[in-house]
ZAMARGU-4260 file (C-alpha; in steps of 0.2 Angstrom, whole numbers, plus 5000, padded with zeros to 4 digits):
<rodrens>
0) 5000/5000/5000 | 5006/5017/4998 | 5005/5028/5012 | 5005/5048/5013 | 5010/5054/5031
5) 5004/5071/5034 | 5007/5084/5051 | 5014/5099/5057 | 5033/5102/5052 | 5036/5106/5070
10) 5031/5084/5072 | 5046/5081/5060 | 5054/5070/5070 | 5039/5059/5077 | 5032/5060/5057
15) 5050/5050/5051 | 5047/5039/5063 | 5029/5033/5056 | 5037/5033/5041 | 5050/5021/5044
20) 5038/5013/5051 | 5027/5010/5038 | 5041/5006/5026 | 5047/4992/5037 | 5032/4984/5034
25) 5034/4981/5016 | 5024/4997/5012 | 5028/5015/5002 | 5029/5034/5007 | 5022/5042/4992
30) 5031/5057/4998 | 5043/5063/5012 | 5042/5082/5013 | 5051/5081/5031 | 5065/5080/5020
35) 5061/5095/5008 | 5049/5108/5018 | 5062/5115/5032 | 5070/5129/5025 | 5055/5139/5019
40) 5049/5146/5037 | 5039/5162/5037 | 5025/5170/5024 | 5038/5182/5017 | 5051/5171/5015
45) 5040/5158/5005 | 5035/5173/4995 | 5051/5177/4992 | 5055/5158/4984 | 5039/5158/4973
50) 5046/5143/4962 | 5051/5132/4975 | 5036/5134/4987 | 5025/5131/4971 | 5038/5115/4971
55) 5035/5109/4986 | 5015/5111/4986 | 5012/5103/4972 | 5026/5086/4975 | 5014/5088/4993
60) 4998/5088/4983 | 5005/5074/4972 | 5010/5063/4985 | 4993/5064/4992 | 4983/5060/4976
65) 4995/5044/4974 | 4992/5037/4990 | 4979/5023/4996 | 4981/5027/5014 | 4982/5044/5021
70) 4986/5047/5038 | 4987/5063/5049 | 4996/5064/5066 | 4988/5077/5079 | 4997/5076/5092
75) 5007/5091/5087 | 5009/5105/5101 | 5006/5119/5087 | 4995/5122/5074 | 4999/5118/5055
80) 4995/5124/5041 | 4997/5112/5025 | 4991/5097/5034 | 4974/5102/5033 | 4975/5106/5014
85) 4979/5088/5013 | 4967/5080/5024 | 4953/5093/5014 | 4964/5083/4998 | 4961/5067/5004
90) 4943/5068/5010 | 4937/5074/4995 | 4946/5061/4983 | 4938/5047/4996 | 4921/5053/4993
95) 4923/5057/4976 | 4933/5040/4972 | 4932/5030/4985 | 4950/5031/4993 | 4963/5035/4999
100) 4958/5027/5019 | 4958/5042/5027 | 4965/5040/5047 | 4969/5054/5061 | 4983/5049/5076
105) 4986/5056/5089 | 4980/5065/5104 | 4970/5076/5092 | 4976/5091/5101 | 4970/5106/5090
110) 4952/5097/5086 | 4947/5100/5069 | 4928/5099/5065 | 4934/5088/5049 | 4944/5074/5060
115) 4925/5070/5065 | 4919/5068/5046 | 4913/5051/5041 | 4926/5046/5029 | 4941/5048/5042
120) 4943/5033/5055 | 4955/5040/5072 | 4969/5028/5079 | 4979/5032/5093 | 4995/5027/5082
125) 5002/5020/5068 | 5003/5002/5072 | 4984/5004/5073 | 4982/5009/5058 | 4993/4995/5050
130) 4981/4981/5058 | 4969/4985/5046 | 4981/4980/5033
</rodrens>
């Protein structure tokens, strides 16, 4: 299965994690933007770098489109950004096509109304989400 893991940049750490996980599993990471999405910090300075923040959300968009499971950690302390572009990404292709398996870990600290939607199943981890493959 190919997986797309999705969070706050300030998770970085923990999100490599659940992705090594995953691939020790025998499955793919359709993207790894922990890898890419560092440098470009505050509004001005991804103004400032049109080309490569254009880059960076579409390989983002992309890796979310190519995905049969989509899975977003919420235990973040702050607040992202992207990860609910994604998640708004993923739900609408599940309804619309029928997948990606849309999942939320996590303590779901900053509660979103759409972690709550019927297409999105919530797992307090990773290895959760894995059972059901």
């Amino acid at each position: 299965m190919k997986f797309f893991i999705s969070g706050s940049i300030n998770d970085s750490p923990n999100i490599k994690t659940i992705m090594k996980i995953v691939e020790e599993t025998g499955h793919e990471v359709t993207h790894d933007w922990t890898t890419t999405d560092t440098f470009l910090g505050g509004s001005q300075e991804k103004l400032n770098n049109l080309d490569e923040s254009r880059s960076r959300a579409k390989k983002d968009i992309d890796g979310v489109l190519s995905c049969d499971v989509y899975v977003l950690c919420s235990n973040n302390e702050k607040v992202g950004k992207g990860m609910y572009v994604e998640l708004g990404a993923a739900i609408a292709l599940h309804e619309t096509r029928g997948y990606p398996a849309v999942y939320v870990i996590g303590e779901l600290n900053h509660l979103s109304l759409f972690y709550l939607h019927e297409a999105v199943k919530r797992r307090r981890n990773i290895q959760e989400v894995l059972q059901d493959f």
